[in-house]
Biopython code that builds the backbone (N, CA, C, O; Angstrom):
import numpy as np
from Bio.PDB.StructureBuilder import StructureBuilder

atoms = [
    (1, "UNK", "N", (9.073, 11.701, -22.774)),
    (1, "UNK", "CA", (9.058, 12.974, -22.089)),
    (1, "UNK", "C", (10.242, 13.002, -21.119)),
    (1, "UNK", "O", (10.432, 11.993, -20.440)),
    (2, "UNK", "N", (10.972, 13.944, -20.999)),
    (2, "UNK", "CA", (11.765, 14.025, -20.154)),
    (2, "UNK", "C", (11.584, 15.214, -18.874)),
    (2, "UNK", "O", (11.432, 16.434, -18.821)),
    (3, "UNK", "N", (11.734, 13.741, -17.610)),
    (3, "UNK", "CA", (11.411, 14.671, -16.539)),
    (3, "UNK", "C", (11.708, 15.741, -15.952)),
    (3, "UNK", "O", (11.082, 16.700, -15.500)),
    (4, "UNK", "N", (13.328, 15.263, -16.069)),
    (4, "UNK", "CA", (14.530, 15.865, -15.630)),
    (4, "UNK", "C", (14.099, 17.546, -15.639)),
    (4, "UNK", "O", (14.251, 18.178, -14.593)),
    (5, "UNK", "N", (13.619, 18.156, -16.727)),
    (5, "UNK", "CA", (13.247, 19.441, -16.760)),
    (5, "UNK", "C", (12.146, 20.207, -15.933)),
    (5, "UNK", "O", (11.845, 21.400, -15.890)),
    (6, "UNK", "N", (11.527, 18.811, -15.129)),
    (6, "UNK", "CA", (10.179, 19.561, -14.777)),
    (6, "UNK", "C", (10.960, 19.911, -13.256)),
    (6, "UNK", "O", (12.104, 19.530, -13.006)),
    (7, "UNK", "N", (10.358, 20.475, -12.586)),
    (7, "UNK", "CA", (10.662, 20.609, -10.859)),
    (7, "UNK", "C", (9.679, 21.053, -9.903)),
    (7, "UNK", "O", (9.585, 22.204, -9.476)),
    (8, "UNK", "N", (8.998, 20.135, -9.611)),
    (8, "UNK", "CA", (7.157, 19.906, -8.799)),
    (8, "UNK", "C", (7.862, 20.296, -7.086)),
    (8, "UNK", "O", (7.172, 21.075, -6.429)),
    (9, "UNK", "N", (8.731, 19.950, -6.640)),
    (9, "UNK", "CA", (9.216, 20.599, -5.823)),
    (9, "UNK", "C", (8.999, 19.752, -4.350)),
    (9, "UNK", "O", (8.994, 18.522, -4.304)),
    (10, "UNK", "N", (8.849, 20.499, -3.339)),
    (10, "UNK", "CA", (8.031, 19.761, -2.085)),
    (10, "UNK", "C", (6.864, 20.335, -1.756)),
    (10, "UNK", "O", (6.454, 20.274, -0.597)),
    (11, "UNK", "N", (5.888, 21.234, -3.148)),
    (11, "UNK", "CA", (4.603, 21.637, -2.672)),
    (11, "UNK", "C", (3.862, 20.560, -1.937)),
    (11, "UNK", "O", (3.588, 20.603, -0.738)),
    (12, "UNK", "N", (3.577, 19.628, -2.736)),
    (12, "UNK", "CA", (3.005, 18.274, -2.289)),
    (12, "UNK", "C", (2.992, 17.768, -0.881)),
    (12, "UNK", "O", (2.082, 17.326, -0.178)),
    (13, "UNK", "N", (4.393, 17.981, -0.655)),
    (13, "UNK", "CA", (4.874, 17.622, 0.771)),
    (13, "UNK", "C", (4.169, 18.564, 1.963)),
    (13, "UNK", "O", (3.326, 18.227, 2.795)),
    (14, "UNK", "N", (4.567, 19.371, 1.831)),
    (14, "UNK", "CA", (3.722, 20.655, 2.674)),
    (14, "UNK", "C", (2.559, 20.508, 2.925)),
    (14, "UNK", "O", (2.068, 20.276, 4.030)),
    (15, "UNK", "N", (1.779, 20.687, 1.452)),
    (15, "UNK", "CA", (0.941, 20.935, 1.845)),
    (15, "UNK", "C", (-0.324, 19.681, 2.508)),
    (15, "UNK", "O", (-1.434, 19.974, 2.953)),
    (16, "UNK", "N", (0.338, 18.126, 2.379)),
    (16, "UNK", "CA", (-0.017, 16.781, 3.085)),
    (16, "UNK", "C", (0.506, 16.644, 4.464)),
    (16, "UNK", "O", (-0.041, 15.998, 5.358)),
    (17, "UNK", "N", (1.627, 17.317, 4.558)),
    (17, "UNK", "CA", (2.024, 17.372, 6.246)),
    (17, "UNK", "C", (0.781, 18.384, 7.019)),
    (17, "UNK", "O", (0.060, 17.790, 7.821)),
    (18, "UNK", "N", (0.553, 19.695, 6.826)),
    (18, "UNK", "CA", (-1.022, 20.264, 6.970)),
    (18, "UNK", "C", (-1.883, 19.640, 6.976)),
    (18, "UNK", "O", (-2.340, 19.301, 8.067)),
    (19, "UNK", "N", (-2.363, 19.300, 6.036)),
    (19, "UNK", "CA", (-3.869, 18.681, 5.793)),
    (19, "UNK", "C", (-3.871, 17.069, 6.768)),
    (19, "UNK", "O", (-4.481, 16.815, 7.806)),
    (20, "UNK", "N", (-3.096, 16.335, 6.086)),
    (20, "UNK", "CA", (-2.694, 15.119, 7.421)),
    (20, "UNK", "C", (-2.909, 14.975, 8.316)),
    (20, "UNK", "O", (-3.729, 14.297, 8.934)),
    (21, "UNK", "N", (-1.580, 16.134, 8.698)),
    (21, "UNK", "CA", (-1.273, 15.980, 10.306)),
    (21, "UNK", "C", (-2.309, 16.723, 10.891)),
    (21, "UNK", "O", (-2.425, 16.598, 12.110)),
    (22, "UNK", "N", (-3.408, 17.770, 10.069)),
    (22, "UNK", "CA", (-4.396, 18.401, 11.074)),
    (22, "UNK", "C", (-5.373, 17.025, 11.394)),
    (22, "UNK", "O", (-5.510, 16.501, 12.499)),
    (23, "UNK", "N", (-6.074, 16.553, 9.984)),
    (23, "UNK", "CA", (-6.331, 15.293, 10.196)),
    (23, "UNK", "C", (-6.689, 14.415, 11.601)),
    (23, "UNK", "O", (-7.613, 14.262, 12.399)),
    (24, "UNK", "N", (-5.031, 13.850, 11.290)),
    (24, "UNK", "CA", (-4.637, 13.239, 12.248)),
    (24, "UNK", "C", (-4.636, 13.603, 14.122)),
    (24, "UNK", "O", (-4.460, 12.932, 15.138)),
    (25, "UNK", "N", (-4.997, 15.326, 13.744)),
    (25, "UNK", "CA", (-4.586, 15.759, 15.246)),
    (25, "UNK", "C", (-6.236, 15.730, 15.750)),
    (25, "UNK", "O", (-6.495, 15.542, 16.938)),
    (26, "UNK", "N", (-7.124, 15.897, 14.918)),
    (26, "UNK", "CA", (-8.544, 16.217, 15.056)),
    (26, "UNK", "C", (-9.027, 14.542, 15.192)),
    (26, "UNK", "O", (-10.058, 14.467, 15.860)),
    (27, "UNK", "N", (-8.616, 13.433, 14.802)),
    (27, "UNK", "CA", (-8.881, 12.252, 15.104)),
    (27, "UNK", "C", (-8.105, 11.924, 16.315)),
    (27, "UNK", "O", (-8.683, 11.143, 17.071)),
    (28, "UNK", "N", (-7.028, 12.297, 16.656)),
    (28, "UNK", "CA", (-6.360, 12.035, 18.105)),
    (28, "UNK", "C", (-7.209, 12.568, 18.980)),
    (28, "UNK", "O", (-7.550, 11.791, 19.871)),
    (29, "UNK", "N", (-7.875, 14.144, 19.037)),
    (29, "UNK", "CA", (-8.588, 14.220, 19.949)),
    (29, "UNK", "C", (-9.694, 14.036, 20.363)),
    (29, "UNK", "O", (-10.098, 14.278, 21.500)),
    (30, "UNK", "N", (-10.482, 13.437, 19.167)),
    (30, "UNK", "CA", (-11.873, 13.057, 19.302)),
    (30, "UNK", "C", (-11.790, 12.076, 19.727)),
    (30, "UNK", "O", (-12.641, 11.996, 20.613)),
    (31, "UNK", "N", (-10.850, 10.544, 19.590)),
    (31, "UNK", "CA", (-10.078, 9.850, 20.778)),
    (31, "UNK", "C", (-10.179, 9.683, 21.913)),
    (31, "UNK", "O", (-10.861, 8.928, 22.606)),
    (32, "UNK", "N", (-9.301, 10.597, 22.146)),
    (32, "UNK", "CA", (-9.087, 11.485, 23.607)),
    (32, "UNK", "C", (-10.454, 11.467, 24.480)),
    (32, "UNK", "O", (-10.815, 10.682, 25.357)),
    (33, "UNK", "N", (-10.985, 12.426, 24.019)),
    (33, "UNK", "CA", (-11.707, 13.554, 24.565)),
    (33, "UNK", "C", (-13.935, 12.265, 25.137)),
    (33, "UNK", "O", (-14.734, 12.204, 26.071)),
    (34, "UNK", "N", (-13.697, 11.528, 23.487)),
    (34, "UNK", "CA", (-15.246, 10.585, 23.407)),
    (34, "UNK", "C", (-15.238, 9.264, 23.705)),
    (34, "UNK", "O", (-16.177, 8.600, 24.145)),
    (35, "UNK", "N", (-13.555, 8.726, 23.309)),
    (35, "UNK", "CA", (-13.986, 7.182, 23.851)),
    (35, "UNK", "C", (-13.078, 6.891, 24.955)),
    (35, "UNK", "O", (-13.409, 6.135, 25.868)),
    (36, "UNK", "N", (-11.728, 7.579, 24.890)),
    (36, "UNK", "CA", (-10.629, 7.576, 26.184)),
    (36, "UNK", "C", (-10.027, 6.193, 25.948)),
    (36, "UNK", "O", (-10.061, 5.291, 26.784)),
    (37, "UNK", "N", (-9.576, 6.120, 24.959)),
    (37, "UNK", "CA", (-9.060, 4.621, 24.292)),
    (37, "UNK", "C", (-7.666, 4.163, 24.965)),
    (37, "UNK", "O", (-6.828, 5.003, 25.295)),
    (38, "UNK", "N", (-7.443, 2.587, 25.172)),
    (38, "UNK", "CA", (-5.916, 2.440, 25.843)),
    (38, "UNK", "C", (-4.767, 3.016, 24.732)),
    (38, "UNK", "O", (-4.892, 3.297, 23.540)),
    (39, "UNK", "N", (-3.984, 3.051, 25.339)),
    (39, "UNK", "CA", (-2.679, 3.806, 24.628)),
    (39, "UNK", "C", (-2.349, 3.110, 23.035)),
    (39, "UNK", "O", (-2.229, 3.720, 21.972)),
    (40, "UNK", "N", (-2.278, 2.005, 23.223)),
    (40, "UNK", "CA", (-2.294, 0.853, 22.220)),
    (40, "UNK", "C", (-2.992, 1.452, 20.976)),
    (40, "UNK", "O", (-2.415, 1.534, 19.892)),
    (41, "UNK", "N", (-4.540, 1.956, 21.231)),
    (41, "UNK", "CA", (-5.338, 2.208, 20.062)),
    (41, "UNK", "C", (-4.770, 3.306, 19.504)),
    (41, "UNK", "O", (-4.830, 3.195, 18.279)),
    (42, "UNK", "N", (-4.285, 4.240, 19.815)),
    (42, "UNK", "CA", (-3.824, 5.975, 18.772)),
    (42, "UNK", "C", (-2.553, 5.459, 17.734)),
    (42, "UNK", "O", (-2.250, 6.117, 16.738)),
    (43, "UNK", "N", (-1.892, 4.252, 18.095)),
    (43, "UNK", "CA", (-0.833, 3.951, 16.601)),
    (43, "UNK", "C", (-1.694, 3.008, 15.838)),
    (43, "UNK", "O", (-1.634, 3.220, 14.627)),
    (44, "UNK", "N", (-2.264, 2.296, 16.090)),
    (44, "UNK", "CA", (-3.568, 1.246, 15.646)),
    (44, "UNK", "C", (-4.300, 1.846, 14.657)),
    (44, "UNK", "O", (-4.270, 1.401, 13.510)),
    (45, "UNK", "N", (-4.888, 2.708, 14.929)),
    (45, "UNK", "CA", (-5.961, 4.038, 14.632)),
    (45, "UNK", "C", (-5.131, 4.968, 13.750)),
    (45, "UNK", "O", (-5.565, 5.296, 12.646)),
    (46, "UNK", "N", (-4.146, 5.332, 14.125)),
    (46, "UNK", "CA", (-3.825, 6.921, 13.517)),
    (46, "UNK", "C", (-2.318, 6.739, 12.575)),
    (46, "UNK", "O", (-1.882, 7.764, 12.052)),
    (47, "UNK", "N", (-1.488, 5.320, 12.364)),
    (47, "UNK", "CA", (-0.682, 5.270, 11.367)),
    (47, "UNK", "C", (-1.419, 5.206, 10.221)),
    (47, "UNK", "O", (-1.270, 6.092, 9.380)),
    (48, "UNK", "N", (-2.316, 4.163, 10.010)),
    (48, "UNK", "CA", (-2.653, 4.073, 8.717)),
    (48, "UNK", "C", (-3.162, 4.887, 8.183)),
    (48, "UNK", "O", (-3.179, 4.943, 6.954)),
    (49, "UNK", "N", (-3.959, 6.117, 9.267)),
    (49, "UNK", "CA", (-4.452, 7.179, 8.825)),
    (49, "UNK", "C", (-3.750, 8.223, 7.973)),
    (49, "UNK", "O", (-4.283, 9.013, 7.193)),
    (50, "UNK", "N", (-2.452, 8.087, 8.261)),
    (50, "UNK", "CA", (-1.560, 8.906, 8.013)),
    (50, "UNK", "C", (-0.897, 8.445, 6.987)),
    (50, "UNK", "O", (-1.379, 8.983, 5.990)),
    (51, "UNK", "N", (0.324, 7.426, 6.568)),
    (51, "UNK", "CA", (0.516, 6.648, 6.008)),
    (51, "UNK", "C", (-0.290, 6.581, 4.638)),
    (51, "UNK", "O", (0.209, 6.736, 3.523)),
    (52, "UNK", "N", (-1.459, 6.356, 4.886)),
    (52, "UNK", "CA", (-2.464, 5.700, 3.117)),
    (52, "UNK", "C", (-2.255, 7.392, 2.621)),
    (52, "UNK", "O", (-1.229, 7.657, 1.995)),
    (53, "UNK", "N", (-3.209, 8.460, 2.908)),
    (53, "UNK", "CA", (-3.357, 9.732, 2.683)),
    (53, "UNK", "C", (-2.243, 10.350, 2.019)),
    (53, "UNK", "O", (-2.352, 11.172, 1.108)),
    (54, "UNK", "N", (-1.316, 9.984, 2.439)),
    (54, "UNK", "CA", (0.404, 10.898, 2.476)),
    (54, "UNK", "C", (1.005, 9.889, 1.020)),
    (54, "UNK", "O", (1.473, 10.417, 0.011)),
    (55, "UNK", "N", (0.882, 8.619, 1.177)),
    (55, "UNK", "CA", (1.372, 8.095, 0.211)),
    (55, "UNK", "C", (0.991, 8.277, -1.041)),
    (55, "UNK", "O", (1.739, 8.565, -1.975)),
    (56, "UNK", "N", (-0.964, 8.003, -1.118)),
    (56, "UNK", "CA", (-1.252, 8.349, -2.310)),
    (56, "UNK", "C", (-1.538, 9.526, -2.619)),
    (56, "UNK", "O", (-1.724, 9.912, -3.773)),
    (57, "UNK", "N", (-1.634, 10.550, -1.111)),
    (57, "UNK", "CA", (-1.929, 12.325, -1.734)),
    (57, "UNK", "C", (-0.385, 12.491, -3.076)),
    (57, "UNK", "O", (-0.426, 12.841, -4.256)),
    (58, "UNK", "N", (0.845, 12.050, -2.180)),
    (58, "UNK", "CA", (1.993, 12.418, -2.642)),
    (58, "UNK", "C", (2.485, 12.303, -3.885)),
    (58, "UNK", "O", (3.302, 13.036, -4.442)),
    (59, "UNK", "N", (1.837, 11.151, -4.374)),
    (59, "UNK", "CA", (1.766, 10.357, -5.822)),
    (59, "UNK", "C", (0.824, 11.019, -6.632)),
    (59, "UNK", "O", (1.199, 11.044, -7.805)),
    (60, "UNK", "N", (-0.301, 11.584, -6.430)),
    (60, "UNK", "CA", (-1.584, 12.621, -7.493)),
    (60, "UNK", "C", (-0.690, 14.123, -7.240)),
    (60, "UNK", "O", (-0.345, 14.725, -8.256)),
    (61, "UNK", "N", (-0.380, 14.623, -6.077)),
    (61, "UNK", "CA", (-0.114, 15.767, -6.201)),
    (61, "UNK", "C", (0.873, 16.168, -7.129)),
    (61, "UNK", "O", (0.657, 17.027, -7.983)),
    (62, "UNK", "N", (2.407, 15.330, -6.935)),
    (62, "UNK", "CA", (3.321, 15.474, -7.949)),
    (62, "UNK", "C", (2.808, 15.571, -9.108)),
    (62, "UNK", "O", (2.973, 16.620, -9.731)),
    (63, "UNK", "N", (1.973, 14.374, -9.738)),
    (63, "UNK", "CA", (1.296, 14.264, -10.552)),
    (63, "UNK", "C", (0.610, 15.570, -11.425)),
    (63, "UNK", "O", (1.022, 16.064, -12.474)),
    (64, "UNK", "N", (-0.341, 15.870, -10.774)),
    (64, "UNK", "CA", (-1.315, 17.161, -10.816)),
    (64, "UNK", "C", (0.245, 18.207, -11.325)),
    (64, "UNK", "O", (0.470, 18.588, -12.474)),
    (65, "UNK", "N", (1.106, 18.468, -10.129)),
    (65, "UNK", "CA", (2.066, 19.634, -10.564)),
    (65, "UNK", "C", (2.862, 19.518, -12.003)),
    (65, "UNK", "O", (2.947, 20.281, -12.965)),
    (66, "UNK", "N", (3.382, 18.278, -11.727)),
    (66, "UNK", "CA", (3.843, 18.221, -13.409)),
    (66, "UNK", "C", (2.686, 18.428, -14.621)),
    (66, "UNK", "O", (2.737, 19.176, -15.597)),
    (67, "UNK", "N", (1.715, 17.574, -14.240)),
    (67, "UNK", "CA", (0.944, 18.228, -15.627)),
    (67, "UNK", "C", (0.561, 19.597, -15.700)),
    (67, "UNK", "O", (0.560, 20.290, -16.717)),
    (68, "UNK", "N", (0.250, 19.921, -14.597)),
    (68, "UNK", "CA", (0.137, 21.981, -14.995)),
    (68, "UNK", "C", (1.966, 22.471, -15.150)),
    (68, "UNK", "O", (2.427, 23.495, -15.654)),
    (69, "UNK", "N", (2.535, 21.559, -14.647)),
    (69, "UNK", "CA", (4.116, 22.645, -15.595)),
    (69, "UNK", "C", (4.024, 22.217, -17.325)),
    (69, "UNK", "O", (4.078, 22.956, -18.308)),
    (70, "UNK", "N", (3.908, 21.129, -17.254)),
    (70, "UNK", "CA", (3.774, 20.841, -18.451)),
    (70, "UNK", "C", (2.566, 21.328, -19.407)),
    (70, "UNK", "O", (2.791, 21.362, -20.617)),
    (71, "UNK", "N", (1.560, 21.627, -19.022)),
    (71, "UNK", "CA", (0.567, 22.189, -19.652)),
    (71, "UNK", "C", (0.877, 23.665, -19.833)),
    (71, "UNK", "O", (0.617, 24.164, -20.928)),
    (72, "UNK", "N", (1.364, 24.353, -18.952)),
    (72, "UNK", "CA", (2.170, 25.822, -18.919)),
    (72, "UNK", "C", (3.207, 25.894, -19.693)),
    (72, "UNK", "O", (3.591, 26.990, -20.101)),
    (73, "UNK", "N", (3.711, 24.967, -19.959)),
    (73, "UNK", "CA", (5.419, 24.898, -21.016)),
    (73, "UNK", "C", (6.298, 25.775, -19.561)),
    (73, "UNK", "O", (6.607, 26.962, -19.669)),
    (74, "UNK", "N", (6.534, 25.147, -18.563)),
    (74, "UNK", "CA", (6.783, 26.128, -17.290)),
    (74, "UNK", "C", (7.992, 25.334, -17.441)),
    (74, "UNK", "O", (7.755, 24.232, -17.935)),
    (75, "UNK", "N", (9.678, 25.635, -17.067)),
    (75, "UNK", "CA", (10.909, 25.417, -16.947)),
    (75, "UNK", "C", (11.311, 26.362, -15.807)),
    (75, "UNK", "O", (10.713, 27.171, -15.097)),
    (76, "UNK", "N", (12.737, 25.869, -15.943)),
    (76, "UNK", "CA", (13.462, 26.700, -15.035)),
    (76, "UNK", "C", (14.292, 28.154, -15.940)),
    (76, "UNK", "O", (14.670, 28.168, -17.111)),
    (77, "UNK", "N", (14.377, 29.238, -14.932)),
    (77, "UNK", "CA", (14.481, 30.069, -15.999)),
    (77, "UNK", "C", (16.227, 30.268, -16.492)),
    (77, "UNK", "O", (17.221, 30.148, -15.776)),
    (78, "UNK", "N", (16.166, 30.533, -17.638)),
    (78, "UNK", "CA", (17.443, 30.509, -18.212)),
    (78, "UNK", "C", (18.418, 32.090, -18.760)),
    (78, "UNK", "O", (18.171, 32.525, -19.885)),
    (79, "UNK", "N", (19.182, 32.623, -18.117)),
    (79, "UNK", "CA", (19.675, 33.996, -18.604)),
    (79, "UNK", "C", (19.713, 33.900, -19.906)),
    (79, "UNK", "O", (19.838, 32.772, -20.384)),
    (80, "UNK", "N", (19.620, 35.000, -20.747)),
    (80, "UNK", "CA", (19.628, 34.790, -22.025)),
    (80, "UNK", "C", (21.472, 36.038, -22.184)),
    (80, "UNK", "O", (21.496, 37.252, -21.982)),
    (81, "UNK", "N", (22.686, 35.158, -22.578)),
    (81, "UNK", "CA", (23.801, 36.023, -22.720)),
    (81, "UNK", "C", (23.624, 37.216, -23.361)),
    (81, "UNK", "O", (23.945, 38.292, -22.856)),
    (82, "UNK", "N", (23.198, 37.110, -24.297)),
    (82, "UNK", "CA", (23.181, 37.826, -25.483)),
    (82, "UNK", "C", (22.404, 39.521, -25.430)),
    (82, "UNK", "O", (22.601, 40.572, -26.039)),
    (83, "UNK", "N", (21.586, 39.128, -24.497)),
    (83, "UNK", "CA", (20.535, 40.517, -24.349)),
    (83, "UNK", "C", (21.637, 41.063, -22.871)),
    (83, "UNK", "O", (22.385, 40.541, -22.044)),
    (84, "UNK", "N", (21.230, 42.137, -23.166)),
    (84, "UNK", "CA", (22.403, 42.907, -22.449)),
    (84, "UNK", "C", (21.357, 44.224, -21.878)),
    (84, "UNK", "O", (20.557, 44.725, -22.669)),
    (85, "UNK", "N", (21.453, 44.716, -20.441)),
    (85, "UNK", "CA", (20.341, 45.616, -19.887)),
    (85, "UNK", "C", (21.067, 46.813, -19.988)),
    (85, "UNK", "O", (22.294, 46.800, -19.891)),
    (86, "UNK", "N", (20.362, 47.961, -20.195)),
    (86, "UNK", "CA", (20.620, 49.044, -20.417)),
    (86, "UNK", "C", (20.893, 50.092, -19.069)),
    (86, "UNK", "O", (20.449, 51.224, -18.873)),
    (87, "UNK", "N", (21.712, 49.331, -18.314)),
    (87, "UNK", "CA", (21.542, 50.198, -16.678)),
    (87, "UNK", "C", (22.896, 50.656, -16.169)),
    (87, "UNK", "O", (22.982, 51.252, -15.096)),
]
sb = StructureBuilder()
sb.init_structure("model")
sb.init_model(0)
sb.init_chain("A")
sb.init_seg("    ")
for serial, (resi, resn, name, xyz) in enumerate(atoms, 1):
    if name == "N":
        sb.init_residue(resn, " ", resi, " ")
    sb.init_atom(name, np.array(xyz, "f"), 0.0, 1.0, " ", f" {name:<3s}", serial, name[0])
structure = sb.get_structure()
């Protein structure tokens, strides 16, 4: 199969920086707010949180997108010379 044709894009990206980083912001403040942890604990706590999620969201999502381009027969679109518009 050749990849080269497909183009999954940075949906993936987006939409794991959202979901993540809300994540991540809703575990920072429950943090915060219930146990009042030393400074030390929020990179302790909240890289790997981030990090595991992002790595393997990033790896299924691409995933997922190429097989629906590929299940769509979806490309990039190509002018066709030959047809000529009537305007």
């Amino acid at each position: 199969m050749d990849f080269a044709s497909f183009n999954v894009g940075d949906g993936p990206a987006a939409f794991l920086t959202f979901a993540v980083g809300g994540l991540a912001a809703v575990v920072a403040a429950w943090l915060a707010l219930s146990v009042d942890p030393p400074v030390w604990v929020y990179p302790v706590v909240l890289v790997p949180l981030v990090f595991g999620p992002t790595l393997y969201g990033l790896r299924v999502g691409k995933a997922a997108l190429l097989a629906a381009e590929y299940q769509r027969r979806a490309g990039e679109h190509r002018a066709d010379p030959s047809r000529q518009d009537a305007s």
